[in-house]
TIVEXFI-305342 format. One line per field, with one value per residue: x, y, z of N, C-alpha, C, O in turn; residue number from 1. Coordinates in Angstrom, 1 decimal. Layout:
BEGIN
n.east = [X / ...]
n.north = [Y / ...]
n.up = [Z / ...]
ca.east = [X / ...]
ca.north = [Y / ...]
ca.up = [Z / ...]
c.east = [X / ...]
c.north = [Y / ...]
c.up = [Z / ...]
o.east = [X / ...]
o.north = [Y / ...]
o.up = [Z / ...]
num = [NUM / ...]
This chain:
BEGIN
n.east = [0.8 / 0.6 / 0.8 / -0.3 / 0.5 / 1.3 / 2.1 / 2.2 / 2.5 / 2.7 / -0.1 / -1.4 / -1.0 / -1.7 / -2.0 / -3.7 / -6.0 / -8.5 / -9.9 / -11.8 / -9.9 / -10.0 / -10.1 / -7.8 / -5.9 / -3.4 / -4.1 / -7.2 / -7.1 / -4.8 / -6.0 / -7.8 / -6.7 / -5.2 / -6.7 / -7.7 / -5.5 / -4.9 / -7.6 / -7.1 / -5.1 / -2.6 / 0.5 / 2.3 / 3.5 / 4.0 / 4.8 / 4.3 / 5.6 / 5.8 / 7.0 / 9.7 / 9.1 / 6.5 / 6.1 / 7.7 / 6.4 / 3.4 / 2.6 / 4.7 / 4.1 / 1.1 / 0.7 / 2.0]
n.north = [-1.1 / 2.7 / 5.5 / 9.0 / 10.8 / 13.7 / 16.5 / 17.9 / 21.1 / 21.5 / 20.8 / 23.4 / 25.1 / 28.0 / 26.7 / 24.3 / 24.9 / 24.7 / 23.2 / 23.2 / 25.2 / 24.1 / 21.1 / 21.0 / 21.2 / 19.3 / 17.4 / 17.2 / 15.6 / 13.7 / 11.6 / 10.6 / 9.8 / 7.7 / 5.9 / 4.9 / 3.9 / 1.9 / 0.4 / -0.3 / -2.4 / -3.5 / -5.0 / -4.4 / -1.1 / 1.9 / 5.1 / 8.4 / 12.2 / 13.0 / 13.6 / 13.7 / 13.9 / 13.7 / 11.2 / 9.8 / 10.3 / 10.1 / 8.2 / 5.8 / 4.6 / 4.4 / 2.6 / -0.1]
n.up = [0.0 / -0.8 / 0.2 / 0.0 / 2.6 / 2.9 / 4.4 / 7.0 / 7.3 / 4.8 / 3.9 / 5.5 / 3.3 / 0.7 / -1.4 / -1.2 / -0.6 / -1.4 / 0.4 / 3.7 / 6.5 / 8.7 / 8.4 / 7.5 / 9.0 / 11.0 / 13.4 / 13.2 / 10.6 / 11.1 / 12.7 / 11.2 / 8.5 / 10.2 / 10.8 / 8.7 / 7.1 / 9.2 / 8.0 / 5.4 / 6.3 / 5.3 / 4.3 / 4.1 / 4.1 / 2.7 / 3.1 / 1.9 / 1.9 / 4.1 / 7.0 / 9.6 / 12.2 / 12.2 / 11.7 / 13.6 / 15.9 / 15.6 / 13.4 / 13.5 / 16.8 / 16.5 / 14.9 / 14.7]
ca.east = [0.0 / 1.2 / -0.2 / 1.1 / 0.4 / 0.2 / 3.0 / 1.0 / 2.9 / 2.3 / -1.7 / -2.0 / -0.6 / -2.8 / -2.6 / -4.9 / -7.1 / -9.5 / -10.6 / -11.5 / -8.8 / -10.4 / -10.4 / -6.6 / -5.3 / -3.5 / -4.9 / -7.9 / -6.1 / -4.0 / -6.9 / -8.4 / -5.4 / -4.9 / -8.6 / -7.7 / -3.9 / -5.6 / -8.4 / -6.4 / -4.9 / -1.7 / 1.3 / 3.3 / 3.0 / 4.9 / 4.3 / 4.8 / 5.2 / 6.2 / 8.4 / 10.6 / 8.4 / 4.9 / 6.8 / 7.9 / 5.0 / 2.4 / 2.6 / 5.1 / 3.7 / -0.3 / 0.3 / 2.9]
ca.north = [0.0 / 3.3 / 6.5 / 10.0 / 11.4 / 15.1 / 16.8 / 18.8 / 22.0 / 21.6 / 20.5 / 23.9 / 26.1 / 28.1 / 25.6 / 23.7 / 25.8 / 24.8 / 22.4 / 24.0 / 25.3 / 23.3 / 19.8 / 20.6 / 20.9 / 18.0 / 17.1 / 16.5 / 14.8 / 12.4 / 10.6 / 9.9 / 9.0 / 6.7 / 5.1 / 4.6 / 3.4 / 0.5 / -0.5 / -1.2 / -4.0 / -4.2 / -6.0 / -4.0 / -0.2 / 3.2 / 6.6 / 9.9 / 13.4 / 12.3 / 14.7 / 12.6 / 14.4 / 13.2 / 9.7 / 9.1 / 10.8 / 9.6 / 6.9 / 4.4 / 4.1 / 4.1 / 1.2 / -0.8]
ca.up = [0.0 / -0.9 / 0.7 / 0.7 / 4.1 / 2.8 / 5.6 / 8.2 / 7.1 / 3.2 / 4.1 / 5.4 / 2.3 / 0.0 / -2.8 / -0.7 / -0.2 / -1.8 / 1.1 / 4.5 / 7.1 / 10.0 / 8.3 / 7.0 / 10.4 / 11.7 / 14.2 / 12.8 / 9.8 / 11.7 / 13.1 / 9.5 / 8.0 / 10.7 / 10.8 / 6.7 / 6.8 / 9.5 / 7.6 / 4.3 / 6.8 / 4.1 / 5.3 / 4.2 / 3.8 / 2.4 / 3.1 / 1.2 / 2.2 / 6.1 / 8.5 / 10.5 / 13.3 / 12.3 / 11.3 / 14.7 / 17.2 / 15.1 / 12.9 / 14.4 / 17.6 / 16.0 / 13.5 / 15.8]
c.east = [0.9 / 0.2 / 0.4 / 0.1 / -0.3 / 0.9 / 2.1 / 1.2 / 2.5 / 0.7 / -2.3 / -1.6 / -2.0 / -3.3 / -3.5 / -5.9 / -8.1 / -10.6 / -10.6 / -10.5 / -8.8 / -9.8 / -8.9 / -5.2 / -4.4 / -3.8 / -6.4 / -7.7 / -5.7 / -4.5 / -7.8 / -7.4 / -5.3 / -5.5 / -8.2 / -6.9 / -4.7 / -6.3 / -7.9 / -5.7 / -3.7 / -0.5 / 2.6 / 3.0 / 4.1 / 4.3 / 4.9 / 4.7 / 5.1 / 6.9 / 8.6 / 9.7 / 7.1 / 5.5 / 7.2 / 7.4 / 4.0 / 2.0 / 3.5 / 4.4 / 2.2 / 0.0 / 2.2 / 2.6]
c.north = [1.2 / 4.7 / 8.0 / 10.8 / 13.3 / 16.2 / 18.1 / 19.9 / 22.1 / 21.9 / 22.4 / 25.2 / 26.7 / 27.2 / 24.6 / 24.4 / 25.9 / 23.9 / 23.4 / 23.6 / 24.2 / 21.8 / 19.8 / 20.6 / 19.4 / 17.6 / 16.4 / 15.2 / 13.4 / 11.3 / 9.9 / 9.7 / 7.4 / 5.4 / 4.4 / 3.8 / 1.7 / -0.2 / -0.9 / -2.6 / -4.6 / -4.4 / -5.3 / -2.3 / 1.0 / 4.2 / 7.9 / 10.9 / 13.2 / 12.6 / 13.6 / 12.8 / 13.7 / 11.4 / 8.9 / 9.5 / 10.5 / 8.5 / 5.8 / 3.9 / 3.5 / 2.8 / 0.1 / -2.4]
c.up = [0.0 / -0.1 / 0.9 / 1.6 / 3.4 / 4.3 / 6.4 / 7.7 / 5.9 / 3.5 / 4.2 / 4.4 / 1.5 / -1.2 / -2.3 / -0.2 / -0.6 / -0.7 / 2.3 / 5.7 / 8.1 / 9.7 / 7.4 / 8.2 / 10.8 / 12.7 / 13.9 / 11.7 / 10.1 / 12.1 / 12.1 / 8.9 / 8.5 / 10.9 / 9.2 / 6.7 / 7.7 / 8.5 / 6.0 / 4.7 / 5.6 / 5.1 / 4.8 / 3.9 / 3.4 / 2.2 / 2.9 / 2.1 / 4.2 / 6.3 / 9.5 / 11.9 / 13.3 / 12.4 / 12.9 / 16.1 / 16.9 / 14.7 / 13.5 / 15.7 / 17.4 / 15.1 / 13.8 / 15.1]
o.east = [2.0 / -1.0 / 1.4 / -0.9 / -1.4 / 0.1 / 1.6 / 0.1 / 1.8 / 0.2 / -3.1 / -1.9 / -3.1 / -4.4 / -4.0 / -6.5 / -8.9 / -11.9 / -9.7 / -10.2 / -7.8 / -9.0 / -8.6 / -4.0 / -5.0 / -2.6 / -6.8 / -8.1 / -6.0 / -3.9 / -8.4 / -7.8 / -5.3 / -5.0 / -8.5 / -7.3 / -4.9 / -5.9 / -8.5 / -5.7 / -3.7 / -0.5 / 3.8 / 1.9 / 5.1 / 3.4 / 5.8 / 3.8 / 4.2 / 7.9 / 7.7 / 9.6 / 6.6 / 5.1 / 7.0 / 7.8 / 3.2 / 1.3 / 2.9 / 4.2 / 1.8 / -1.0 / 3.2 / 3.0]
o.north = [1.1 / 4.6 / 8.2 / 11.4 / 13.8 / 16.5 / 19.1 / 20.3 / 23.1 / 23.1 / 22.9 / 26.3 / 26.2 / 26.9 / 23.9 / 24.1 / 26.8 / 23.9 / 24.3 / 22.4 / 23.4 / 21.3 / 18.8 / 20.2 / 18.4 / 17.3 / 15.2 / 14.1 / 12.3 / 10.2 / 8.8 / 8.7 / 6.4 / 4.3 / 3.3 / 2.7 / 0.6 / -1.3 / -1.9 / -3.5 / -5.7 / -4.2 / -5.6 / -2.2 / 0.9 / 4.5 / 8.4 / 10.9 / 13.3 / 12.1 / 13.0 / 11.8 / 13.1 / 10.7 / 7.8 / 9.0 / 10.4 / 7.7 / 4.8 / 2.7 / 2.4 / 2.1 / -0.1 / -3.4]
o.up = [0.6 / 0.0 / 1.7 / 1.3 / 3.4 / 5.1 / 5.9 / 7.3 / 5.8 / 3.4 / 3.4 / 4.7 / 1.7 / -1.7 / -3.2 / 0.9 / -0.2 / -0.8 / 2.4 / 6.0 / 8.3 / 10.5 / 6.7 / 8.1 / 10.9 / 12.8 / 14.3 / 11.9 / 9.6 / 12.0 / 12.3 / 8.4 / 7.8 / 11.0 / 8.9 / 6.4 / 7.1 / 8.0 / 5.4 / 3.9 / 5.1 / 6.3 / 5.2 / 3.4 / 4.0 / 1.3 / 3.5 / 3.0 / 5.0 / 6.0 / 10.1 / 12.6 / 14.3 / 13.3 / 13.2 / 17.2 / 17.8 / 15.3 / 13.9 / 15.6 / 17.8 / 14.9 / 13.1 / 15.5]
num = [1 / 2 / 3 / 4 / 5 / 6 / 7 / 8 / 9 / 10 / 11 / 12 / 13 / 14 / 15 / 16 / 17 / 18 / 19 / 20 / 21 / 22 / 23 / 24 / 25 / 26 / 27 / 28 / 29 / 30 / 31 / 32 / 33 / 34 / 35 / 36 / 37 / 38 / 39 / 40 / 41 / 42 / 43 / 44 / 45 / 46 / 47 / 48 / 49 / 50 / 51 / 52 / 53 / 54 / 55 / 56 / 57 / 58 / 59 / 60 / 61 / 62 / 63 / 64]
């Protein structure tokens, strides 16, 4: 499975802007990402657009 994340800082630029600010937040984000990345259930997985920061307070410990 491939997935590109979408780095919290990029998410909130104007070139996304077309989606609202609220739901580009991470925080909100991270927890639908997370909910998604699970229920694909792949055995193996790679992720785009991932800051060593989100990569290792977020995702490693969540999908252990």
């Amino acid at each position: 499975m491939s997935y590109n994340v979408l780095g919290p800082k990029q998410a909130l630029t104007d070139k996304h802007a077309y989606s609202n600010f609220k739901w580009r937040k991470w925080p909100y984000r991270k927890d639908r990402i997370l909910e998604e990345l699970r229920a694909y259930d792949a055995d193996v997985g790679c992720l785009q657009e991932v800051t060593p920061d989100t990569f290792v307070n977020d995702f490693a410990p969540a999908l252990k």
